[in-house]
C-alpha positions in Angstrom: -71.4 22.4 203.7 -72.1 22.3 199.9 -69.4 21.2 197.4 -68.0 23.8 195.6 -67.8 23.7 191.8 -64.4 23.0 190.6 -63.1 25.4 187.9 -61.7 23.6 184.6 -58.9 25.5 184.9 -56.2 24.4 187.5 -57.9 24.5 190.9 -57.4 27.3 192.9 -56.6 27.1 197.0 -59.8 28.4 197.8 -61.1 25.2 195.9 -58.8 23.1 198.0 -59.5 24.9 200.8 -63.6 24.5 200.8 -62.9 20.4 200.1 -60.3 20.5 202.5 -62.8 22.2 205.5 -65.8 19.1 204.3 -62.8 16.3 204.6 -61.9 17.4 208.5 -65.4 18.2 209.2 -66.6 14.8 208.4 -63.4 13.3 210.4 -64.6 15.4 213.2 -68.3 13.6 212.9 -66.6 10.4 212.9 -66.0 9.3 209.6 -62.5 8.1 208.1 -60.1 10.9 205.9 -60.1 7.7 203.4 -64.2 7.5 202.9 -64.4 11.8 203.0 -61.6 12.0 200.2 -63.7 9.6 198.2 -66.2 12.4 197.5 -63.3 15.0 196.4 -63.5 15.7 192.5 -60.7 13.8 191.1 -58.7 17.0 190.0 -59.0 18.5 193.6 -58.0 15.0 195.5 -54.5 15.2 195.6 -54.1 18.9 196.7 -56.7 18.2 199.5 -55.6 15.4 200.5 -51.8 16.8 201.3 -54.3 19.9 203.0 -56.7 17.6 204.7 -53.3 15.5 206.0 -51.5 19.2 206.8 -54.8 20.2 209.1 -55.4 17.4 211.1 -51.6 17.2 212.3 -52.3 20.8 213.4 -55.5 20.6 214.2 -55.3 20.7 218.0 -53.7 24.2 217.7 -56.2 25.7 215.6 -59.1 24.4 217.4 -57.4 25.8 220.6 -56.8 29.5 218.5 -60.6 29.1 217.0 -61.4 29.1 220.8 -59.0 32.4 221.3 -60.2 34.3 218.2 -64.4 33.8 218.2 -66.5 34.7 221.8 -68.5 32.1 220.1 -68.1 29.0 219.0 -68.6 29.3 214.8 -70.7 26.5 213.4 -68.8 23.8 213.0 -68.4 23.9 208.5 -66.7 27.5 209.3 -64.6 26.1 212.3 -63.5 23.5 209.9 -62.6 26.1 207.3 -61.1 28.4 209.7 -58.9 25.6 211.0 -57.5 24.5 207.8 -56.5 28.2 206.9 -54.7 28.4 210.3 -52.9 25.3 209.7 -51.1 27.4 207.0 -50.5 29.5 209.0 -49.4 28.2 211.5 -47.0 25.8 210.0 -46.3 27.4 206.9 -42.7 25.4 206.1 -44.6 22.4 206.8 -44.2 20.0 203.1 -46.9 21.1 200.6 -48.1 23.9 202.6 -46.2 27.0 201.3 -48.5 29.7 201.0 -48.1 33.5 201.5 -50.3 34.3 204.5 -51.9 37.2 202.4 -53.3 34.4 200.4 -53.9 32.2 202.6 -56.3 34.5 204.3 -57.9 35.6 200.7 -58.5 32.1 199.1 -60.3 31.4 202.6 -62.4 34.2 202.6 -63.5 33.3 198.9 -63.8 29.8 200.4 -66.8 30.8 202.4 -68.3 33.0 200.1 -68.8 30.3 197.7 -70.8 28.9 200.2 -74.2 30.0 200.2 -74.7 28.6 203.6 -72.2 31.0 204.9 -71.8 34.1 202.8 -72.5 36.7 205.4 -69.4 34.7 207.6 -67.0 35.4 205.4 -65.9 38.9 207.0 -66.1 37.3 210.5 -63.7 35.0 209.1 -61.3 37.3 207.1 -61.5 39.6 210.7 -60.2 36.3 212.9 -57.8 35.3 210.5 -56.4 38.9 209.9 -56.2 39.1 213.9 -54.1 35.8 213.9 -51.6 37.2 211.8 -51.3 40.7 213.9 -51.3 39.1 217.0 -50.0 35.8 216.4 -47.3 35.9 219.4 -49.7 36.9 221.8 -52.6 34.0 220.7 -49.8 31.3 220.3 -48.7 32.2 223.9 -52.3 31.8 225.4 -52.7 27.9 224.1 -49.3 27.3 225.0 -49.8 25.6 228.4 -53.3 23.8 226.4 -51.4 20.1 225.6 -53.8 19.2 223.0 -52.9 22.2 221.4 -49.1 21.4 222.3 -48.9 18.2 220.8 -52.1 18.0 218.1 -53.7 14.7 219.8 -56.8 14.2 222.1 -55.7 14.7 225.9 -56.6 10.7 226.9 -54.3 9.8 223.7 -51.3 11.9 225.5 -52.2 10.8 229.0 -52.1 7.1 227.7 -48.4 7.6 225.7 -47.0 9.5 229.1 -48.2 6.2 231.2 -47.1 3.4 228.6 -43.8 4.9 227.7 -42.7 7.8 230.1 -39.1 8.1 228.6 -40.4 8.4 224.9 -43.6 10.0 224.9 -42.7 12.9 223.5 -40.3 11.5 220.6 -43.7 9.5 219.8 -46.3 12.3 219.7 -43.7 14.7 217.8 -42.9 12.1 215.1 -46.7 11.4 214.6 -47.0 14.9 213.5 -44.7 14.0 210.4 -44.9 12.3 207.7 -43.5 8.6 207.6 -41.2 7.5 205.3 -42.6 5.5 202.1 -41.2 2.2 202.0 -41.2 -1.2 199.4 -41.1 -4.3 199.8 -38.9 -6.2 197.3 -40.6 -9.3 195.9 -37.8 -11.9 196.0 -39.9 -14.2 193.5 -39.5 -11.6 190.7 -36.3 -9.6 191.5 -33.4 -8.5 193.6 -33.3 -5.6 196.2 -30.3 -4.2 194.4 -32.0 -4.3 190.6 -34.7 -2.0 191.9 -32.4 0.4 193.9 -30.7 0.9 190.6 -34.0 1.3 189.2 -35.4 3.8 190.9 -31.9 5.8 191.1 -32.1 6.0 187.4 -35.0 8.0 188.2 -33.2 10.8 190.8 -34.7 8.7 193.8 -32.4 7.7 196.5 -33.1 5.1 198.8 -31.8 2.9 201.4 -32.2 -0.6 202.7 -34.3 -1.4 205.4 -35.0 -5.0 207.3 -34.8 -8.2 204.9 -36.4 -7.3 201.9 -37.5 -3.3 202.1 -36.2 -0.2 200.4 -36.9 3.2 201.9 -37.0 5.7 199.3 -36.0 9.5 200.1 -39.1 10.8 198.5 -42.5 9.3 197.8 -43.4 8.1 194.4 -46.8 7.1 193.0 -47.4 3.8 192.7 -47.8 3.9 189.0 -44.0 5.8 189.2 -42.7 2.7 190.5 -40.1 0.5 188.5 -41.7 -2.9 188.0 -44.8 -2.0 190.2 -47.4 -2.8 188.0 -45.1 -6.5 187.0 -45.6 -7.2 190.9 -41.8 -6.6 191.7 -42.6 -4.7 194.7 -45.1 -3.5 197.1 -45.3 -0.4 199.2 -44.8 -1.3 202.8 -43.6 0.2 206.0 -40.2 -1.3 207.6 -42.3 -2.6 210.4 -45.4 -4.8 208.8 -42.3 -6.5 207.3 -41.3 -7.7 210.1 -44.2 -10.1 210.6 -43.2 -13.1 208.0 -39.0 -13.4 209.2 -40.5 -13.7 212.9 -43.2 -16.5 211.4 -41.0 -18.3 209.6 -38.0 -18.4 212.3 -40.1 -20.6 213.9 -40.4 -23.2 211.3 -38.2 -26.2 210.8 -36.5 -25.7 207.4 -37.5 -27.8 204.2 -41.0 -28.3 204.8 -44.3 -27.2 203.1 -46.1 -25.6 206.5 -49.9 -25.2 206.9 -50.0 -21.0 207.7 -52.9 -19.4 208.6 -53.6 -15.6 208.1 -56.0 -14.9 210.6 -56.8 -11.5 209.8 -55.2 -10.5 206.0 -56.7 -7.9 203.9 -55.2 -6.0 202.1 -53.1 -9.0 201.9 -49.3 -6.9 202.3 -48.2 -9.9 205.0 -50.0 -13.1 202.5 -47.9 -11.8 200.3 -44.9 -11.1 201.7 -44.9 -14.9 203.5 -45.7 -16.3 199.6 -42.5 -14.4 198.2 -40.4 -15.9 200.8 -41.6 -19.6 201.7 -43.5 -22.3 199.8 -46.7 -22.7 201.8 -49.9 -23.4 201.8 -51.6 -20.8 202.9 -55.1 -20.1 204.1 -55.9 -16.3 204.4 -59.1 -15.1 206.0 -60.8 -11.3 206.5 -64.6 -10.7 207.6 -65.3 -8.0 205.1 -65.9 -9.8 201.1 -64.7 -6.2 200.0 -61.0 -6.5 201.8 -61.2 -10.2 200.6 -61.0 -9.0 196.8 -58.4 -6.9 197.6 -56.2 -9.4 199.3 -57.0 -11.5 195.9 -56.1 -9.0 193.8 -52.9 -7.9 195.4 -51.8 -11.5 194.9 -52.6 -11.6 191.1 -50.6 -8.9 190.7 -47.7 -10.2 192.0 -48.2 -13.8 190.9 -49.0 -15.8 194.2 -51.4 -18.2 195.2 -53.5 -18.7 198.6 -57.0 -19.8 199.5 -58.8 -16.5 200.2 -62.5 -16.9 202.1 -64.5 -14.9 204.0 -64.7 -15.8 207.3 -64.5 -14.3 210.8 -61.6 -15.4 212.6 -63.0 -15.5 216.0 -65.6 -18.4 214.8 -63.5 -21.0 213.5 -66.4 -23.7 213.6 -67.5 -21.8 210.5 -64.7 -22.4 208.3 -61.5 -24.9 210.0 -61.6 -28.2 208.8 -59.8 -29.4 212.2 -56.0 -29.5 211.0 -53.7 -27.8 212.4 -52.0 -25.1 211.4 -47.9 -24.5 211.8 -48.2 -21.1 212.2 -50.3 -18.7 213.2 -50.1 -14.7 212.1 -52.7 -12.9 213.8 -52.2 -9.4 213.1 -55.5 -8.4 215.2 -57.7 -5.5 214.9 -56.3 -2.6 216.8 -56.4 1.4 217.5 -53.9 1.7 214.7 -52.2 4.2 217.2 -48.9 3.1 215.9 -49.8 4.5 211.9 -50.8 8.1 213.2 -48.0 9.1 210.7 -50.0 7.9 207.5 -53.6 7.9 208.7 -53.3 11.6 210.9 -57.1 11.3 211.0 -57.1 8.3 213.7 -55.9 9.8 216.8 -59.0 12.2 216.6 -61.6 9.2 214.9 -60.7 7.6 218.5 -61.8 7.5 222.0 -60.3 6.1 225.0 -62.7 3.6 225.5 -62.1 2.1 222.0 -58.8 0.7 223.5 -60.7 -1.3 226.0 -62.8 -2.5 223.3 -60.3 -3.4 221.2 -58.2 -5.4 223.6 -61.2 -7.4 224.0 -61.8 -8.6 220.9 -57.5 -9.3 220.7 -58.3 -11.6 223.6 -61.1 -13.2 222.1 -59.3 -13.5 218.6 -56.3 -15.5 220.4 -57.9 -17.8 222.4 -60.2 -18.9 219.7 -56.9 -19.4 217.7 -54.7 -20.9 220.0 -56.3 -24.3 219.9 -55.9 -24.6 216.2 -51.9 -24.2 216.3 -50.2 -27.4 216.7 -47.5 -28.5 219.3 -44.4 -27.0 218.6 -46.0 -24.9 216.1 -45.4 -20.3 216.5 -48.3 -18.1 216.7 -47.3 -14.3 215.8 -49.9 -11.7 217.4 -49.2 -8.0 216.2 -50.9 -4.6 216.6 -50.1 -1.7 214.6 -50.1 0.4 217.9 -48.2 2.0 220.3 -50.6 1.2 223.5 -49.6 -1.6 225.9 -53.2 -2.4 226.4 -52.8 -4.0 222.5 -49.0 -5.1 223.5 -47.3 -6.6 226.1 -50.4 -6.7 228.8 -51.9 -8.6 226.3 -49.4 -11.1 226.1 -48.8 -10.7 229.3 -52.7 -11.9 230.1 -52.5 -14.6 227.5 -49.9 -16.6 228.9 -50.8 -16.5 232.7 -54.4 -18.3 230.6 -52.6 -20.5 228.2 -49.7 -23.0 230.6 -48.8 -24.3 226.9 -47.9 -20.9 225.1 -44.5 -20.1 225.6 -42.9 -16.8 225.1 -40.0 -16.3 221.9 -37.8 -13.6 221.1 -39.6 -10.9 219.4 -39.1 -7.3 219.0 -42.2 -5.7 221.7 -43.0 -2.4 220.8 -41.8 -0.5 218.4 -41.9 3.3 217.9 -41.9 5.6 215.2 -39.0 7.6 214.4 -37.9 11.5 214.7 -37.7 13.0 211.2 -33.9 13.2 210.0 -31.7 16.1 210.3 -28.8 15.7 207.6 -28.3 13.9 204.7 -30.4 13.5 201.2 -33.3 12.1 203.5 -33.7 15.3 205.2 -37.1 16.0 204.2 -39.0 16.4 207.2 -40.6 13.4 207.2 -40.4 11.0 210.0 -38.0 8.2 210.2 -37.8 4.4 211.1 -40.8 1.9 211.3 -44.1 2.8 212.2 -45.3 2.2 215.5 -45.6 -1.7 215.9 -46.2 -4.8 218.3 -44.8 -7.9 217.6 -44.9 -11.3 220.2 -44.3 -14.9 219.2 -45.5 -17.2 220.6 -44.7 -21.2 220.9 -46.9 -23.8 221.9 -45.1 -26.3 223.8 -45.2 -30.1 222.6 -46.4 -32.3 224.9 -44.1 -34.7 227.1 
């Protein structure tokens, strides 16, 4: 699918809509939202983005009434344009997607006949979209009983929600279909949670306090928008990647300068967060040299310290220098199941097998750490998913191994909240943390 030219006048939906089809397209051939927005002209990126985001939290219904309107199955560039028209239409109250469906269906159909490629499908496409509108009860009823078209994720992803939590599987899957709630981080260092409350009320946003140190704002702001952002007096992060330092440092004695180990850092939200809040010295590792420079600039900005190297976690012969640490965070690689809500394009960039995988290289990430915790010192392990598999079975399996590692309060699993019904927050976005795993674990002192 060619890129369409962008007009130097304001872009036009048909514009969004072209970009918008490449983005889910090349999420579909398995490559991130993040990398396929990259390539949207800079005055187009915001619009498809909020499109691209809109689609794939529909995108098992339209798949599922592609299926109902074509005998055939249309190459997959028009499926993917054809998709993100029907996500208008098919959720047209959704936020950012208010669209007549009379245009809807014309800046589609101009869509694809700006693509050379696929000129002569442009009247198959205005026909199947015209269809969906006259007979939209009728199509709606036939992929009713389809659950993928139910509840927008890949049947295994459902399956696996119903068997790890069968009292709140749907509460899950409907709030992943929302938007989550943008939330800061206050840095302590620099200023109080109250100063920037009044701060950003001066600017008509309303928000709430959330945890230790977070503020949940009632609408999103650009970063640049934010009071004291670029001064390093906050940081956007959700409610529940907060959580990681106060359960780190609950299980250090007070008054001392601990030894802290990040196993697994970049961007570097939870090095920083553990700087703003404790004296430490702190060693912060990440395999990639690109998500290293991002850790280091994320701490310049808000005026902390750490020794960031580029090292895999898993082979600490390359880079421990046989001390040992007083606390462990390992916040391990993982399906990111739990962030469907800000990254809509994982739940169909995964496959059920890639929890397997994962949980294997959890296991192998913890028992190569374990030995460098000392006694009496707290390792905290932490998934940003929803799946037990990255949970409690793998605590579970780690202490039946480990006769030293002993289990300490810690919040489990969280899941992600039902969007609000009342109040100033009632934007139909999806409250509470994201979805989140959290154990701590102590390693006994010898006797």
């Amino acid at each position: 699918m060619s890129a369409p030219s962008v007009s130097p006048s304001a872009p036009t939906l048909g514009q969004q809509l072209a970009h918008t089809a490449r983005a889910v397209l090349a999420v579909r051939q398995g490559r991130s939202l993040t990398d396929a927005l990259a390539d949207v002209p800079a005055p187009l990126r915001a619009g498809v983005q909020a499109l691209a985001f809109h689609t794939l939290r529909e995108l098992g219904t339209c798949e599922a009434l592609v299926a109902q309107l074509a005998e055939r199955a249309p190459p997959p560039p028009l499926r993917a344009l054809m998709c993100a028209a029907l996500a208008l239409l098919t959720a047209p109250d959704a936020p950012g997607a208010r669209y007549a469906a009379h245009t809807v269906v014309d800046q589609a159909v101009r869509a694809a006949q700006h693509e050379p490629r696929w000129q002569r499908q442009a009247g198959f496409l205005n026909a199947c979209l015209r269809r969906y509108l006259r007979e939209t009860e009728a199509l709606r009823a036939a992929v009713a009983s389809d659950p993928v078209a139910q509840w927008n994720h890949p049947r295994w992803w459902i399956e696996r929600v119903q068997r790890d939590h069968p009292e709140a599987w749907r509460g899950i899957l409907t709030a992943n279909n929302h938007p989550g709630p943008m939330t800061l981080r206050v840095n302590r260092r620099r200023t109080t949670r109250e100063a920037l409350a009044q701060a950003l009320a001066q600017q008509g946003v309303a928000s709430r306090a959330v945890g230790d140190d977070g503020l949940e704002l009632a609408r999103a702001l650009p970063v640049e928008q934010l009071p004291g952002f670029a001064a390093g007096d906050c940081s956007v992060q959700d409610e529940a990647a907060q959580l990681a330092v106060p359960l780190l440092l609950q299980g250090l004695p007070a008054g001392t300068r601990p030894r802290v180990l990040d196993a697994c850092a970049a961007p570097g939200g939870k090095t920083a967060h553990l700087l703003e809040r404790a004296d430490a010295d702190l060693l912060a590792l990440d395999v990639d040299p690109q998500r290293c420079q991002r850790i280091t600039d994320n701490l310049q900005r808000l005026g902390l310290q750490a020794d960031v190297r580029c090292a895999d976690a898993a082979q600490p012969a390359t880079w421990w220098d046989g001390r040992p640490f007083d606390a462990i965070l390992l916040d391990a690689p993982c399906t990111a199941s739990g962030i469907v809500r800000r990254h809509p394009d994982v739940r169909w960039l995964r496959r059920d097998s890639d929890v397997a995988a994962l949980a294997r290289t959890q296991r192998a990430l913890l028992d190569a750490l374990w030995p460098l915790l000392c006694e009496g010192g707290r390792l905290v392990y932490a998934t940003c998913s929803v799946f037990r598999a990255e949970g409690s079975e793998q605590l579970q399996a780690f202490l039946q191994r480990h006769t030293d590692a002993l289990s300490a309060p810690a919040p489990g699993h969280l899941l992600p909240g039902l969007p609000d019904t009342v109040g100033e927050f009632n934007d139909n976005r999806s409250r509470g943390p994201d979805g989140f795993y959290y154990a701590c674990i102590d390693k006994a002192r010898a006797r």
